[in-house]
C-alpha positions in Angstrom: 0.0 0.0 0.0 2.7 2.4 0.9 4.4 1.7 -2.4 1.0 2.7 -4.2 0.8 5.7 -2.5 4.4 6.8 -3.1 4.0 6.0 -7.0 1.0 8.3 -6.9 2.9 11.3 -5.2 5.6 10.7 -7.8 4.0 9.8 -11.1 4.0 12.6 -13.5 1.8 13.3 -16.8 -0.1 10.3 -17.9 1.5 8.8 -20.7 -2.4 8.2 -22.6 -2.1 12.1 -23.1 -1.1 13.2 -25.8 -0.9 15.8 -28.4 -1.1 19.4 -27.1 -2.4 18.7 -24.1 0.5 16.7 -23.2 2.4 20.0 -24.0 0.5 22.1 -21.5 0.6 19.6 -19.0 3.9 19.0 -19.1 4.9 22.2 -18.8 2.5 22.7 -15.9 4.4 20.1 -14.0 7.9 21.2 -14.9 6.4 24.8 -13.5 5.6 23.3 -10.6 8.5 20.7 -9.8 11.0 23.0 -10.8 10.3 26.5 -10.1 7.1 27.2 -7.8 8.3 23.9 -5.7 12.2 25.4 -4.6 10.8 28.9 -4.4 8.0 27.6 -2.1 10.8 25.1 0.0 12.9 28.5 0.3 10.4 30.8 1.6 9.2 27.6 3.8 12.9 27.5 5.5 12.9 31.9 5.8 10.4 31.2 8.2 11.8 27.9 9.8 15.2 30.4 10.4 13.1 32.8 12.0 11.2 29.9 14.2 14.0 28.2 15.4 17.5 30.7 15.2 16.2 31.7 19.1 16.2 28.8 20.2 19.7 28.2 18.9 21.1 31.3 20.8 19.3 30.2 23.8 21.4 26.9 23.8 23.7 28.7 27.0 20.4 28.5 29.3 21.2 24.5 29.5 23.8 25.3 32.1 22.2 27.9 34.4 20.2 27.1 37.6 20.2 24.3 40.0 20.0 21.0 39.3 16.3 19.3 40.5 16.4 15.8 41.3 12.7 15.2 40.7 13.4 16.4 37.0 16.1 13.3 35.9 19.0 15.9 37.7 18.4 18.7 34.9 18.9 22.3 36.0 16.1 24.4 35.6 17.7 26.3 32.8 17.9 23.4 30.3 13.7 22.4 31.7 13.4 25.7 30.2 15.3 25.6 27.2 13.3 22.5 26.8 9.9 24.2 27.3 10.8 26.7 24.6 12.3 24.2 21.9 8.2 22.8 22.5 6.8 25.7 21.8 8.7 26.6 19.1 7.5 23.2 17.1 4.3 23.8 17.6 4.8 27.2 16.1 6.6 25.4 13.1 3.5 23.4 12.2 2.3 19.5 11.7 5.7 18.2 10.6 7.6 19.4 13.4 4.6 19.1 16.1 4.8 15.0 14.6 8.5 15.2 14.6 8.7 16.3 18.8 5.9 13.6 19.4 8.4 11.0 17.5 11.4 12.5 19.6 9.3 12.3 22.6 9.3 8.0 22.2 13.2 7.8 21.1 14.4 8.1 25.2 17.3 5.6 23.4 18.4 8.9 21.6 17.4 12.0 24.0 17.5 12.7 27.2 14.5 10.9 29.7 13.4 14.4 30.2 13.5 15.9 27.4 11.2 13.5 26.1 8.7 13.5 29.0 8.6 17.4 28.0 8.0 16.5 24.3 5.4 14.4 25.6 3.3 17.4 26.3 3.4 18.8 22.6 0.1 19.4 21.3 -1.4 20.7 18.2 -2.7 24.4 17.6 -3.6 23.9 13.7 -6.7 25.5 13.5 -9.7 24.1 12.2 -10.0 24.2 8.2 -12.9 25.4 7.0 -16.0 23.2 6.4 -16.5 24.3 2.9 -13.0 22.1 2.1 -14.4 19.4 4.3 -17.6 19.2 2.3 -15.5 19.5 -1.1 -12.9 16.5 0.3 -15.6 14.0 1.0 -18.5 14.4 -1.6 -14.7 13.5 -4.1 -14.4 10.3 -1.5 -18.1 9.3 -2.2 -17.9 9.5 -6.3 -19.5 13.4 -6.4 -22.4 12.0 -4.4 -24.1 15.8 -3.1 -23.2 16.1 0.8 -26.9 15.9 2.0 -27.4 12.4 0.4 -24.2 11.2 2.1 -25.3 11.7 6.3 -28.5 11.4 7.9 -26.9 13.4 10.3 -23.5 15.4 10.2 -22.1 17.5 13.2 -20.3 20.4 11.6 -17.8 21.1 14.8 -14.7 18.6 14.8 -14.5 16.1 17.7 -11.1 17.6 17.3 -8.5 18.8 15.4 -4.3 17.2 14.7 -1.9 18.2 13.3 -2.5 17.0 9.9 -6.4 16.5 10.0 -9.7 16.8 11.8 -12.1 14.0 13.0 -15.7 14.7 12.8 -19.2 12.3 13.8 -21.5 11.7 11.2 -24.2 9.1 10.2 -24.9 7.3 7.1 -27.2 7.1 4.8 -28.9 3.9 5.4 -28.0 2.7 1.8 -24.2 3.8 2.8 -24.3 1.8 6.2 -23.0 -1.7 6.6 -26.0 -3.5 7.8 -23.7 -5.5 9.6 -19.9 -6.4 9.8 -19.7 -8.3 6.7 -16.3 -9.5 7.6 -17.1 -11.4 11.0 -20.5 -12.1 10.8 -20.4 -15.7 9.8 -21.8 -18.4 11.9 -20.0 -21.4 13.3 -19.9 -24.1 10.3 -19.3 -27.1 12.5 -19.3 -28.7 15.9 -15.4 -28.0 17.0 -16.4 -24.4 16.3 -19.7 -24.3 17.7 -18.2 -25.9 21.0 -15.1 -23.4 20.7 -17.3 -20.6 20.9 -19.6 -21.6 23.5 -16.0 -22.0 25.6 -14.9 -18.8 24.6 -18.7 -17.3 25.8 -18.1 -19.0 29.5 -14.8 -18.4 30.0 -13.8 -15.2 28.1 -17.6 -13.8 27.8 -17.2 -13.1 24.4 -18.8 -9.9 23.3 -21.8 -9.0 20.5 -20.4 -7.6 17.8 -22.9 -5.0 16.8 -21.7 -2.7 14.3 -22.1 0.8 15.1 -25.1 3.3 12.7 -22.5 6.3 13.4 -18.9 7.2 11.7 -16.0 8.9 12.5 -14.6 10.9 9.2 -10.8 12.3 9.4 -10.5 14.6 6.7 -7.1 16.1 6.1 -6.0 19.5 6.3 -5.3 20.9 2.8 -2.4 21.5 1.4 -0.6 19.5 4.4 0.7 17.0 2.2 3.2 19.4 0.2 4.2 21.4 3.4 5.3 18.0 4.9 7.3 17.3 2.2 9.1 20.8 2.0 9.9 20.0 5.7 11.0 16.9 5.2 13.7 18.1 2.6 14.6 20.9 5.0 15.3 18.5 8.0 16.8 16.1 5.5 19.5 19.2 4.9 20.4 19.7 7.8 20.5 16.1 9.0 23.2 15.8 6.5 24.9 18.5 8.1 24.8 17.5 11.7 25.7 14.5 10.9 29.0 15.3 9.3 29.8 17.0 12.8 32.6 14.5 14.5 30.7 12.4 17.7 27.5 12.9 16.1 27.8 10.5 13.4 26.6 7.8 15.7 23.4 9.2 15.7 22.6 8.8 12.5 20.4 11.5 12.0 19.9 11.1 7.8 18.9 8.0 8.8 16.8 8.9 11.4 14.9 11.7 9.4 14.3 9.4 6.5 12.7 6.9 9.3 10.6 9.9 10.5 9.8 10.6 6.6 8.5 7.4 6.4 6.1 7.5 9.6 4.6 10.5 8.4 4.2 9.6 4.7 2.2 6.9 6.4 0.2 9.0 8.4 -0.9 11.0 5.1 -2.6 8.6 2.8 -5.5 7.5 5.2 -6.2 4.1 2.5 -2.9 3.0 4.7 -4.7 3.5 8.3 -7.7 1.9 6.6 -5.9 -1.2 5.7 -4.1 -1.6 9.0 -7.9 -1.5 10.6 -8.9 -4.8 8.2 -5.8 -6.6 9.5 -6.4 -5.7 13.2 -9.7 -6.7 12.9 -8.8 -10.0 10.9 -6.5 -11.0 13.2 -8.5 -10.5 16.6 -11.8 -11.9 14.9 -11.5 -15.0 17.3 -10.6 -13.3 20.5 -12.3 -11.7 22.5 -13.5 -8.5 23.9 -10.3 -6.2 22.7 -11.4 -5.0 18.7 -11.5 -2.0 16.4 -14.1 -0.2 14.7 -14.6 -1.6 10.7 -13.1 0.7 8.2 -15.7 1.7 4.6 -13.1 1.0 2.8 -15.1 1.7 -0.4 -15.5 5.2 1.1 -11.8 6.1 1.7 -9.1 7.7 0.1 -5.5 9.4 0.7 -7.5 12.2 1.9 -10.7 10.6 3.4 -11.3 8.1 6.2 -14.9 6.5 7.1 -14.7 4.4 9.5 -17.6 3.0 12.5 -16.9 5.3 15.5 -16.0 4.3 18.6 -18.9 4.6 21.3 -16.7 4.5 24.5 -15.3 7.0 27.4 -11.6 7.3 27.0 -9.1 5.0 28.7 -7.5 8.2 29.7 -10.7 9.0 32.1 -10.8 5.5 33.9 -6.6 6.2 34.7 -8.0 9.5 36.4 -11.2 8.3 38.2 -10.3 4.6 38.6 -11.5 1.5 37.3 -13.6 0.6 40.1 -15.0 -3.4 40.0 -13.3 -3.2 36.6 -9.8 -2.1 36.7 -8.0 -5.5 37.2 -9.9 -6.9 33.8 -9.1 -3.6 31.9 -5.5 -3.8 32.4 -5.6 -7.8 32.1 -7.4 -7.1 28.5 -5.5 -4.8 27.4 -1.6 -6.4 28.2 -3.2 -8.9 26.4 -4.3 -7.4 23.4 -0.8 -5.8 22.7 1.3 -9.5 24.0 -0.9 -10.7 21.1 0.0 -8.3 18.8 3.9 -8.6 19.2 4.5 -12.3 19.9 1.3 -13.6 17.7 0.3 -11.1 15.1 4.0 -9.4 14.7 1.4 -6.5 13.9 1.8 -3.7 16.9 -0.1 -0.6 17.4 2.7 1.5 17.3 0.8 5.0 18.7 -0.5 3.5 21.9 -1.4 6.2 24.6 -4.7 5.8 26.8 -6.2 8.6 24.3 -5.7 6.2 21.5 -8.0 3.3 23.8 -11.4 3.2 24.3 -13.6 1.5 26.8 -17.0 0.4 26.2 -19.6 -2.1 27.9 -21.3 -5.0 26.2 -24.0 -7.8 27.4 -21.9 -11.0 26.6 -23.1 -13.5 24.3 -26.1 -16.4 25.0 -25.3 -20.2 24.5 -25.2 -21.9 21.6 -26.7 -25.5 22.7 -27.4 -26.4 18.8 -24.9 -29.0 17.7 -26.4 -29.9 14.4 -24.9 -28.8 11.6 -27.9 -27.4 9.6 -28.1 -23.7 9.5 -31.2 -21.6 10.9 -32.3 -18.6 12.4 -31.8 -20.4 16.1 -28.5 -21.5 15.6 -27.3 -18.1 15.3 -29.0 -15.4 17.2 -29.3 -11.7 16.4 -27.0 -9.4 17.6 -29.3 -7.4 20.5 -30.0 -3.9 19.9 -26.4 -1.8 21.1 -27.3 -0.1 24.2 -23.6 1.5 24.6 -24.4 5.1 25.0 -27.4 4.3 27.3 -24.7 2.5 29.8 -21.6 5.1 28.8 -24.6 8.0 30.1 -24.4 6.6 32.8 -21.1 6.9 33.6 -19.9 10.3 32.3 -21.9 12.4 34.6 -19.9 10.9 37.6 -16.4 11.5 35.9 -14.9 14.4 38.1 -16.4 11.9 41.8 -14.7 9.0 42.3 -16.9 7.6 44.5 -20.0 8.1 42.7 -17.7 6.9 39.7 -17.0 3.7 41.0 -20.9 3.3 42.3 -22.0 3.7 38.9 -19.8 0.7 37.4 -20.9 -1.3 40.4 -24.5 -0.6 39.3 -22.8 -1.9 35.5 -21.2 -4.9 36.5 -24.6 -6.2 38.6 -27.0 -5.2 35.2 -24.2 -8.0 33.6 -22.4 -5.7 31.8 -18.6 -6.2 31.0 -15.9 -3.9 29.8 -14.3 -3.8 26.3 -11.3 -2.0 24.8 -11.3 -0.4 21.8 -8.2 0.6 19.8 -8.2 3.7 17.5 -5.8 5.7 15.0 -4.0 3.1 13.9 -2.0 5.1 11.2 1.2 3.8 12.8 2.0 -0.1 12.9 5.1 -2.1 13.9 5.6 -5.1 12.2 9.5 -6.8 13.1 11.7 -8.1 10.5 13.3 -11.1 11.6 16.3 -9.4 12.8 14.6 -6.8 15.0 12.4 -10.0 16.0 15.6 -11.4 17.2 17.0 -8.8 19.0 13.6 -8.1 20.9 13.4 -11.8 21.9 17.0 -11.5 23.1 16.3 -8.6 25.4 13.3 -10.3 26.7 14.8 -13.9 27.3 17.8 -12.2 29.2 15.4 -11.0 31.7 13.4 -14.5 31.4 16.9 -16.3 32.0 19.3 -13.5 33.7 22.0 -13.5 31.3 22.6 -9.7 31.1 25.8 -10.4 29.7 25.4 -12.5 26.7 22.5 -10.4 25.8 24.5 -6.8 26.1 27.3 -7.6 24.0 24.5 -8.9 20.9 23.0 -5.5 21.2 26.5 -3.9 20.6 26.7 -6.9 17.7 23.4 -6.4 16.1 23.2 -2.7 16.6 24.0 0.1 13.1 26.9 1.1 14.3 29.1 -1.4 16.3 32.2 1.0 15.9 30.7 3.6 17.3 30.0 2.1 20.9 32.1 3.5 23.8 33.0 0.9 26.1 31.4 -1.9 24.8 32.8 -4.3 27.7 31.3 -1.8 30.4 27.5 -1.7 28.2 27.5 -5.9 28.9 28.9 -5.5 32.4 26.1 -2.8 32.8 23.8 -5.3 31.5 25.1 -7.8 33.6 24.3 -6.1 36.8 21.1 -5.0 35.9 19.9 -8.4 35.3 21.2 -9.7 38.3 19.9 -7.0 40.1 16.3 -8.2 38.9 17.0 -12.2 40.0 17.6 -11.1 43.6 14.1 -9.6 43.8 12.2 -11.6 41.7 11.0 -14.1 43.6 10.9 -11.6 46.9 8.4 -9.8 44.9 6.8 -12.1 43.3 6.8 -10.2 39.6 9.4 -7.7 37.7 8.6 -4.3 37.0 10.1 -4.8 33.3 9.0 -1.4 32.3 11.8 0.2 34.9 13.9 -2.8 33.6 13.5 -1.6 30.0 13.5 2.4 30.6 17.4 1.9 32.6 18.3 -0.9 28.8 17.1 2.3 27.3 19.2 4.8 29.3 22.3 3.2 29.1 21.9 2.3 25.3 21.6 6.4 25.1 25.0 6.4 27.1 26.6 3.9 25.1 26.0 5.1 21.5 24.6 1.4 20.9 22.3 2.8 18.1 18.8 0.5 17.7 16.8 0.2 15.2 13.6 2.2 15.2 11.0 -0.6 14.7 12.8 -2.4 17.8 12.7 1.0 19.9 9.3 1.7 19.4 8.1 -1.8 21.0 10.2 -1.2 23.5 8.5 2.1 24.5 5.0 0.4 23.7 5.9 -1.8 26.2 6.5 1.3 28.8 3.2 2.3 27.8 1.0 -0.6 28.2 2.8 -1.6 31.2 2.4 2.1 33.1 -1.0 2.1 31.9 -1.9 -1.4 33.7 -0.1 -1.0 37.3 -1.8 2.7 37.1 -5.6 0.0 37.2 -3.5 -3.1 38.6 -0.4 -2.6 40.7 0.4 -6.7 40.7 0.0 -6.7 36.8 2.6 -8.8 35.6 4.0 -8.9 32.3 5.6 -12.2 32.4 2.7 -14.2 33.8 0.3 -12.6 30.9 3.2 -13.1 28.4 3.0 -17.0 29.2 -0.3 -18.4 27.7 -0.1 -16.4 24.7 3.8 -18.4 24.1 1.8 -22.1 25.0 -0.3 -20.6 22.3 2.5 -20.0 19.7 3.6 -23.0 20.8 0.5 -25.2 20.3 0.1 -23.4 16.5 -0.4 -25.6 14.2 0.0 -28.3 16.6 3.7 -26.9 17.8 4.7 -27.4 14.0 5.5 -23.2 14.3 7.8 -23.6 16.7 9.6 -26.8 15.9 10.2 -25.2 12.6 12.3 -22.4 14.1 13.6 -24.8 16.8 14.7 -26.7 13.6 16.1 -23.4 11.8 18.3 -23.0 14.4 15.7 -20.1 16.6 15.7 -21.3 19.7 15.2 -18.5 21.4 11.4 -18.0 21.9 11.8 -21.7 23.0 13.9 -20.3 25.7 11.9 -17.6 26.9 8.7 -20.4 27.1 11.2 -22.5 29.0 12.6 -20.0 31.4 9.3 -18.4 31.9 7.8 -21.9 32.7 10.7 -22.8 35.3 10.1 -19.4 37.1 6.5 -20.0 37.4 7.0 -23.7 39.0 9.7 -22.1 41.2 7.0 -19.5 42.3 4.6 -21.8 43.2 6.9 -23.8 45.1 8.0 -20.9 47.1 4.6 -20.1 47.7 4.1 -23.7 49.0 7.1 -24.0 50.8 6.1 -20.1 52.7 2.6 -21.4 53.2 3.9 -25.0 54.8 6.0 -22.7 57.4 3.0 -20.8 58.3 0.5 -23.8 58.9 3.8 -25.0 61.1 3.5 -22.3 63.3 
């Protein structure tokens, strides 16, 4: 899809053109590529100069004030410094607003608090205008006039990004999927019908109804061409920087051109559309984490129509609490995303509690029929969705916790039962197999403790080997911090491997052991998820969720998966079921043993 979308950007005058039109239209485009284009790039980097040549002479301020210890040991003069280079980006527009959110997840790169302060980095695009909303969409829908389109259509924006605005309509009826025609298929046989009936007990499998409303993100116009005018610009002066002895191991053309390829897929929506289809294909059969169904028919690079998401932010429930709910919210929600990266090898790579929404459901009735003939009992209708009747409910209560956490008592006795829903899914992290590796590495030498071994593959496996100071001290480093983690593991009974990961991540930074981005940013989606969950469960644990979903991988195909790469030489995920496995048993047995002294008493 990405490839598509490039070839449009770069395709020129269509070669069935001909004649004197081909004359006009080529000279149209050489206009444009090679005169209003540069002109436009230069006045684009006039203002940049003017944007940003403050902020360079206000470099000094990094060294004045005291040092605060509750800010990472940063004096207050570089917090400020800090502060400003913020506010400068978002002065600078969408590409360099997306380009301190990116910075903001590389704490391999910058500084921890640097990054916590690029965290806060918002957008303050305003709106465009709903005339080039209208104009954008009735194009998506074939020239189709904009009151045969939506039954209903609210004209203010749920909100506005940096490169487009989201706004809640509804359908035509003739527009509307009647239902999702990509799940919506009954059992076909006995193993099935059984399987589901399991997955309705144990897992209380929730009704699918599809949604009458739509979300539409229409982008901003014109934001495509700026994009690229700053991509060109930072590509400049990547080059530059980079040619800057020390910096080299930075890799910053590199970097830039990774960045350029985030946000290229962030502006053909078709791309966000597509990653929706495989989400959903690949979480058909579990259960209550999903996304909402893309009209695929519907979108293009600058259109997206997709079933909106009746639900109360995930944001709100870190804020209020989860209540009765909170342990199965984070339990859900670890295990959507351990599915995604040791499954699926298809991560949602923007994951922040605004991007996750929760929603309540009636699970599912029994499906006692075992024949194999197909009726209207075997399968029953999806009950009318009653979703904003519970969610108005809740949001009255959202600034008292109390009367917050009565109201999903009152939920959770009705037989309601809490579901995530995962949105924006422009960004997606899929791991080639050596990223794949490296990843498991990390992970087994926490499983098994061998800091060491695993420190000196990052150096081997990193871009730039050469440039790693003090390779020997990196493992050592390692080393210790492993072994740091086996003398408490057992005491506490789970690791905390988000603190684990954000110190890998501290002393990679100090190291110059350069990762690759893909590996990074499931690294950091790992901090997420994992501060997300202790902030509803403090005795998540990442290792105990991370176990079923390996016997799974494992029993794929009846183990055939895994004795393939066992067979290839990959043992490691092998390793990591093993180790995992072992610590488990020992757990239990400590447990035993600590209970057996009690009862002695």
């Amino acid at each position: 899809m990405l490839e598509a979308s490039r070839a449009e950007i770069q395709k020129g005058v269509p070669k069935d053109v001909h004649g004197i039109t081909r004359l006009w239209k080529d000279a149209c485009f050489a206009v444009d590529q090679y005169l209003y284009e540069p002109i436009a790039t230069g006045f684009r980097f006039l203002h940049l100069v003017i944007i940003f040549v403050p902020v360079i002479f206000a470099i000094p301020t990094v060294w004045v004030g005291r040092r605060r210890k509750d800010r990472d040991n940063e004096r207050s003069g570089t917090l400020w410094w800090y502060g400003f280079l913020v506010h400068s980006m978002e002065r600078a527009g969408p590409a360099f607003i997306k380009l301190g959110q990116w910075a903001a997840s590389r704490s391999d790169i910058f500084p921890t608090e640097m990054c916590s302060v690029m965290s806060s980095l918002h957008s303050n695009a305003p709106a465009h205008s709903l005339e080039d909303t209208k104009k954008t969409i009735v194009q998506a829908f074939n020239g189709r006039p904009f009151d045969q389109i939506f039954e209903e259509f609210q004209e203010q924006p749920l909100g506005v990004g940096a490169i487009a605005q989201v706004y809640k309509a509804k359908l035509k009826p003739d527009l509307a999927a009647p239902k999702n025609p990509d799940l919506e298929e009954p059992p076909q046989n006995i193993r099935q019908r059984v399987k589901k009936n399991v997955n309705v007990l144990v897992k209380s499998t929730p009704q699918r109804v599809p949604s009458s409303y739509v979300a539409i993100k229409v982008l901003h116009p014109k934001v495509e061409r700026m994009v690229r005018r700053d991509l060109k610009i930072m590509s400049f002066f990547a080059s530059l920087l980079n040619a800057i002895p020390t910096m080299e191991w930075l890799s910053l053309p590199d970097e830039v051109a990774q960045f350029g390829h985030m946000m290229r897929l962030q502006l053909d929506l078709r791309i966000e559309s597509a990653n929706l289809i495989m989400f959903r294909k690949h979480f058909q059969n579990r259960t209550t984490a999903w996304f909402p169904f893309p009209y695929s028919e519907y979108t293009t690079r600058q259109v997206l129509v997709e079933e909106y998401a009746h639900g109360i932010p995930l944001a709100t429930f870190l804020e209020s609490g989860g209540g009765i709910f909170q342990k199965e919210i984070a339990d859900e929600g670890l295990d959507a995303f351990l599915h995604m990266l040791l499954i699926d090898n298809f991560v949602h790579a923007d994951l922040h509690p605004g991007n996750i929404m929760v929603r309540f459901y009636k699970p599912e009735q029994l499906n006692l029929s075992f024949s194999r003939t197909k009726d209207s009992h075997d399968y029953p209708d999806p009950s009318p969705d009653t979703t904003e009747e519970v969610l108005e409910q809740l949001r009255p209560h959202r600034h008292d916790r109390k009367q917050w956490a009565d109201a999903l008592d009152s939920i959770d006795k009705a037989g309601y039962r809490p579901q995530l829903i995962f949105i924006d899914t422009g960004l997606v992290t899929e791991l080639n197999a050596t990223n794949r590796t490296n990843f498991i590495d990390l992970f087994k030498a926490v499983a098994e403790f061998d800091g060491y071994r695993a420190g000196h593959l990052m150096v081997e496996r990193c871009r730039q080997p050469d440039a790693v100071i003090d390779k020997e001290v990196f493992a050592l480093k390692m080393q210790h911090l492993v072994l740091g983690v086996k003398s408490r593991t057992f005491a506490l009974g789970n690791i905390k491997i988000g603190d684990v990961l954000n110190e890998v991540l501290g002393m990679v930074r100090g190291h110059h052991v350069r990762l690759e981005g893909d590996f990074v940013n499931v690294v950091i989606s790992i901090l997420l998820l994992e501060g997300i969950g202790r902030n509803l469960d403090s005795n998540l644990d990442l290792f105990k969720s991370a176990l079923p979903i390996l016997r799974q991988l494992g029993a794929q195909g009846g183990g055939s998966s895994l004795l393939k790469s066992v067979r290839d030489g990959d043992t490691s995920m092998l390793k990591v079921w093993v180790g995992l496995e072992a610590r488990k048993f020992l757990q239990a047995s400590i447990a035993d043993v600590g209970s057996t002294f009690s009862l002695a008493r």
